[in-house]
N, C-alpha and C positions, 0 to 999 in steps of 0.2 A: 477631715479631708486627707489630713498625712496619713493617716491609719488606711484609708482605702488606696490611698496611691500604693504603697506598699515601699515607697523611698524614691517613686519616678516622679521628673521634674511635672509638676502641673502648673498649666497656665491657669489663670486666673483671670476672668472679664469682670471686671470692676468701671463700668463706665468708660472713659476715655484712656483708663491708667492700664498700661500693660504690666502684669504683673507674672511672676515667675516662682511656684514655693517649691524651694529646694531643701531637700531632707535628708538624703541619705549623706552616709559619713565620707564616703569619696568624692563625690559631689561638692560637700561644705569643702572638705579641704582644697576642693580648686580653685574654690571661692575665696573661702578668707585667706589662704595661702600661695598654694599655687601660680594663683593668677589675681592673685590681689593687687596690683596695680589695674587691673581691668576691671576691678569689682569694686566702685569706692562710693564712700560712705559721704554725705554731706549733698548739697545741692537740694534737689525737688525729692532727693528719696524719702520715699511712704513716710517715715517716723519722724526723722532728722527735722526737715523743716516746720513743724508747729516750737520742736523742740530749740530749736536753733535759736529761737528770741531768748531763750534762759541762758545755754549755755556758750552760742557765739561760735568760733571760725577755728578755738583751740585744741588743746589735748582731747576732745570729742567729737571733733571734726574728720578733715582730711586737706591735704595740700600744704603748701608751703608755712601756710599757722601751725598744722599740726606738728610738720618735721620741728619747728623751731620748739614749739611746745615739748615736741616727746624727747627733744634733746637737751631742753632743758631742765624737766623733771625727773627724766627715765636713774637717775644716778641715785635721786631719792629713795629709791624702792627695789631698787637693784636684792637678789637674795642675801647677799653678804650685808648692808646696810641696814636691812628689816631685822637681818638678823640680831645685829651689832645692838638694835635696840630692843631688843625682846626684854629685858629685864627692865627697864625704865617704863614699859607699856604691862608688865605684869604689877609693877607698883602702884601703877595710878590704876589700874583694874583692881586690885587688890582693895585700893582705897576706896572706891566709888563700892564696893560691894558689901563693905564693911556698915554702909547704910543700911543693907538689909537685917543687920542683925535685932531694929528695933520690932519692923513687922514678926520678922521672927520668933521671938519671944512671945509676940502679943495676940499672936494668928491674926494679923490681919492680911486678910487678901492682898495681891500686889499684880496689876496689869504688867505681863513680863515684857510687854511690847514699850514700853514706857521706862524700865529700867532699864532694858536692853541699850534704849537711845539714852540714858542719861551714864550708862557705866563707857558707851562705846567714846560720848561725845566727852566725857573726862579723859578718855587717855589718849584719841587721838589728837583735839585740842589741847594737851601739853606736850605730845611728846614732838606733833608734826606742824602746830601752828605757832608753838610757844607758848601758851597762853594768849596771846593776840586777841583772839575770838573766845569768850567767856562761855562756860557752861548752859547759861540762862542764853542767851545768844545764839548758840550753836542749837540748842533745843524750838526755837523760835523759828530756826532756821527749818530745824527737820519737819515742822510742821509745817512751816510754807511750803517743802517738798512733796508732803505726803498732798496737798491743795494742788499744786500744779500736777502729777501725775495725775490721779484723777481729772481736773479740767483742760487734761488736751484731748481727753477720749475722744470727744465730736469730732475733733479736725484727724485722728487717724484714723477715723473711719469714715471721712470725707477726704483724703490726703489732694484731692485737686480741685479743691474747696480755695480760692483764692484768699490770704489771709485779711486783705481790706475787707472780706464779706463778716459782717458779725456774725459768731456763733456761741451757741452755749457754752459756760467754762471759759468765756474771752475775760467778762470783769474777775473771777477766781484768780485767772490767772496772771493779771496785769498787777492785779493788790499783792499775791505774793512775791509777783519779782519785785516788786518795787518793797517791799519788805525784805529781802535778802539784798537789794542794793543799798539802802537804808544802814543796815545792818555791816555792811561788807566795806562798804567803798570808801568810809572814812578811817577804816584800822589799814586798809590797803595805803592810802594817800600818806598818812601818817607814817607808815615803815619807809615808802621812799625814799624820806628824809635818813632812815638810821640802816639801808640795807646793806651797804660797803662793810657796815661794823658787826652787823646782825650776825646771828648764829645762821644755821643752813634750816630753819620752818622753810616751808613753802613758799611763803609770800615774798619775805628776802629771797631767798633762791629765785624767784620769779623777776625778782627788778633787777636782780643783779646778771640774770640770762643777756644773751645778743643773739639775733638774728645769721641767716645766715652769711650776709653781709656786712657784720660787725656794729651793726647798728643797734640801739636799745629797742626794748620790749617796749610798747605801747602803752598806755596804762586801759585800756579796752580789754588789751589781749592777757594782761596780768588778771583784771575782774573776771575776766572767763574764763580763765583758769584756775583763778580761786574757787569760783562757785563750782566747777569742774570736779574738783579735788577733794572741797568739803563733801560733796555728794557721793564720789565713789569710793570716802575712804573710809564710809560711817553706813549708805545706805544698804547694802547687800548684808551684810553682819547684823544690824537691826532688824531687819525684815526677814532671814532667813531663820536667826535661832528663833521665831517668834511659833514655827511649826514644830521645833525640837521638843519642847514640852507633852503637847499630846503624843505626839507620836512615841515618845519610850514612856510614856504612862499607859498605854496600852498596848504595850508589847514585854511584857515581865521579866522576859530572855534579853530583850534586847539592852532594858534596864540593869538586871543585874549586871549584863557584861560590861559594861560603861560604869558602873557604880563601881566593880571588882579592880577595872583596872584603872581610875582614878584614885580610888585608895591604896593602892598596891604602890603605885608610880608616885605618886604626889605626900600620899599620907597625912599627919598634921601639919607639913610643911608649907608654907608659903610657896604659890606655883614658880619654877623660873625656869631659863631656855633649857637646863640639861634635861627637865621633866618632859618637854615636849617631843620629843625623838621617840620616845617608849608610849607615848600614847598612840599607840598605830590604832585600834581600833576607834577610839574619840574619831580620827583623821576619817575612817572608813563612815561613819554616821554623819558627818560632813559633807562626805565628798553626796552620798545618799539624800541629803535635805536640796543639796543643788541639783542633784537631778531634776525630781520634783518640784523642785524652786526658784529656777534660776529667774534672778528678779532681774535682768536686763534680759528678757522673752525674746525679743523682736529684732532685728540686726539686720534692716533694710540695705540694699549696695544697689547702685544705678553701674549698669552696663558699659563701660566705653568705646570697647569696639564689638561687633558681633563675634559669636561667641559660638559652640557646642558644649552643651552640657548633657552626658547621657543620651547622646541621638537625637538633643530639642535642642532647636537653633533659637539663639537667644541673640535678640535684635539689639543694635548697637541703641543706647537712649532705655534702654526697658529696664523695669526694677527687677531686683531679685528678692525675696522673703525668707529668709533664714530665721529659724525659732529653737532652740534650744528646749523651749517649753513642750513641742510638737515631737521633735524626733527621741527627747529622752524617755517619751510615754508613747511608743512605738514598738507594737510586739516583735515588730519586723527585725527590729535590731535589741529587745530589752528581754526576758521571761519574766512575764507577771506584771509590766510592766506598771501596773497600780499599784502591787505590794512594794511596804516601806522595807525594805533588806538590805542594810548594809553591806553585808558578807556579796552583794555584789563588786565590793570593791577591795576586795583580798587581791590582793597582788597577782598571784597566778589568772584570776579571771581580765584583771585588768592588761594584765601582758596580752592575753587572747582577742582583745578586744581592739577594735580601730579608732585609731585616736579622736580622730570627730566623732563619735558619738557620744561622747561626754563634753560638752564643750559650755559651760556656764559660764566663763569666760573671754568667749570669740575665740580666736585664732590669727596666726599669723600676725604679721606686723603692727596688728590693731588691738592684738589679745589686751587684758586689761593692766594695767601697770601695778594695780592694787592686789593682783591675786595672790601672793604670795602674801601680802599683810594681812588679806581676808583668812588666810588659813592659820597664821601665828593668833590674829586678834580673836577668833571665833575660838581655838582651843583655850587662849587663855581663860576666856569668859568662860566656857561650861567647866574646865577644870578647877576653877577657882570657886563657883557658884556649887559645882555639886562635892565638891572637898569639904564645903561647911555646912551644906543644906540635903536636905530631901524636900520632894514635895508633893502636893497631892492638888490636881485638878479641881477648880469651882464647875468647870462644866465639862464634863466626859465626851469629848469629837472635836475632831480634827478641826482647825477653821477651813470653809473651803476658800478656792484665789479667786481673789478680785483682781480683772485683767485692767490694769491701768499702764500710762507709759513706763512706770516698772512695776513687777506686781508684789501685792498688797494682800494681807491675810484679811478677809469678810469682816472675823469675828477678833474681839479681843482677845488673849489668853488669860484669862487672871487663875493667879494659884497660892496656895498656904503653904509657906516655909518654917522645914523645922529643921532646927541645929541639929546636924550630924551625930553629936554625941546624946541627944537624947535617943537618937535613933537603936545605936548600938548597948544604950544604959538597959 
């Protein structure tokens, strides 16, 4: 439907729900920016409310939770901070990768969507939870993730489906929150007691925030910002590199260039922050998998007062539909828009280009807090991974998407790793 619009606002008769998909890049930016107080996230909008029972009123919300929220994590993730810890997050990636050296050896297959969550959930559970939440824990977690995305399908695409009405994916999805509250809510109660003392993890940080009236955090709105946190700081980076494999296994050119300047830049050396500046191309094959991939697809915003968008009056009360998924596979604004090319993202093209049409992220006020750690934690992981290894595909094609409330690759990737120096022996 984006594709025939050609980037014009199209309304959408969906039953009772008025709905609005907006795609072009000037557009989005009135939206998420612009005029984003007029365009906000939370309430009956399309996605938000199946979702709201997981993640609650905070840092993924809108309104007075989120401001206290985004002002009391926004310091965490600041560029200077992420940055500050690139080499403590290159260590425990270094260490968690170091596991692969036994399949290596042995050629045994390895599902990369599975190490990807076990190398991601070591380093951001040490460096940004403390340890708190364990490896085995944090993994338990991701798979009650991947259960819930999946069992909210039915209600977003019933979104005025009342939630006392049962529907399919209701018990999927009750068991796994209630496995991530299980899981969450006694390492949560437990730092209370030590958060005055605690280092700056998340969870401290979170008890020790006040409101805007100098009042403490709730311990509600600390749980829904944990689970918040856990998810955004692990699940884009798990699910994104999990297309990186096929896709430069079947692009030779695109392989060499990534192999040439991983070894150029990094060499036998243990990856750290100064190696990351000089991987500009790594950076371009990234920004390329999020076009394709941006696993937060759907970015619904209810209207607050009426509005013109484009010549379409947009009624005060009406949803809006913003997809990332839609407008980055749009010829109107992409060429070739199917072909995987990074070299779309060479600087000179990128200068030409208008800022929302790239936007995996969101924008404005609401952009994601974690973006900047998605792009240090993602280079660490394939510089480190392809500095020791090559590898070779158990099955030759792309996975296609599976559209869940974030998306999901169909198929698993599994592939054989071989130590680097046998490659060049």
């Amino acid at each position: 439907m984006g594709e025939r619009s050609q980037g014009e606002v199209v309304k959408l008769s969906l039953g009772v729900s008025r709905l609005y998909l907006v795609t072009r890049p000037e557009h989005l930016q009135q939206v998420l920016r612009d005029k984003s107080d007029n365009y906000v996230r939370g309430g009956d909008a399309l996605q938000w409310r199946p979702l709201k029972r997981l993640f609650g009123d905070g840092i993924l919300g809108d309104g007075e939770h989120w401001k206290n929220s985004r002002q009391v994590l926004q310091p965490l993730f600041t560029a200077r901070r992420v940055d500050s810890l690139v080499d403590r997050l290159a260590e425990a990636i270094e260490d968690a990768v170091d596991d692969l050296d036994e399949p290596a050896r042995t050629g045994q297959p390895v599902d990369m969507g599975t190490v990807q969550a076990q190398i991601v959930c070591s380093a951001i559970m040490r460096v940004f939870f403390a340890d708190k939440i364990s490896v085995p824990q944090a993994m338990r977690i991701m798979k009650a993730q991947d259960a819930i995305a999946s069992s909210v399908m039915p209600r977003l695409m019933v979104p005025w489906a009342p939630l006392a009405m049962p529907m399919p994916g209701d018990r999927t999805f009750r068991k796994a929150v209630q496995l991530i509250d299980d899981t969450l809510l006694p390492i949560i109660r437990a730092t209370r007691e030590t958060a005055e003392t605690d280092g700056d993890d998340i969870i401290a940080t979170l008890w020790r925030g006040r409101t805007e009236t100098g009042g403490r955090i709730e311990e509600r709105q600390v749980r829904d910002d944990t689970v918040s946190m856990v998810a955004t700081t692990t699940e884009t980076t798990i699910s994104v590199l999990t297309w990186l494999w096929p896709h430069i296994a079947q692009d030779e050119q695109i392989a060499e260039r990534l192999y040439e300047e991983i070894d150029r830049v990094v060499g036998d050396a243990p990856v750290r922050r100064e190696h990351l500046r000089e991987l500009r191309y790594t950076r371009q094959v990234l920004d390329e998998l999020l076009r394709l991939y941006p696993i937060g697809w759907l970015f619904p915003r209810s209207a607050v007062e009426t509005d013109v968008i484009g010549g379409v009056r947009i009624e005060a009360g009406a949803t809006l539909v913003v997809s990332p998924l839609i407008t980055h596979r749009m010829s109107a604004f992409w060429d070739r828009p199917e072909v995987f090319d990074p070299d779309r993202f060479d600087p000179d093209q990128v200068r030409n280009r208008h800022r929302y049409a790239h936007f995996p992220f969101g924008g404005g006020p609401h952009q994601c807090i974690g973006m900047h750690l998605f792009y240090l934690e993602a280079m660490l992981i394939v510089a480190t991974v392809l500095s020791r290894f090559r590898f070779s595909l158990q099955r030759q094609s792309v996975p296609g998407v599976k559209v869940a409330a974030a998306l999901r690759p169909q198929e698993r990737v599994e592939v054989i790793l071989r130590p680097v120096r046998s490659v060049s022996a």
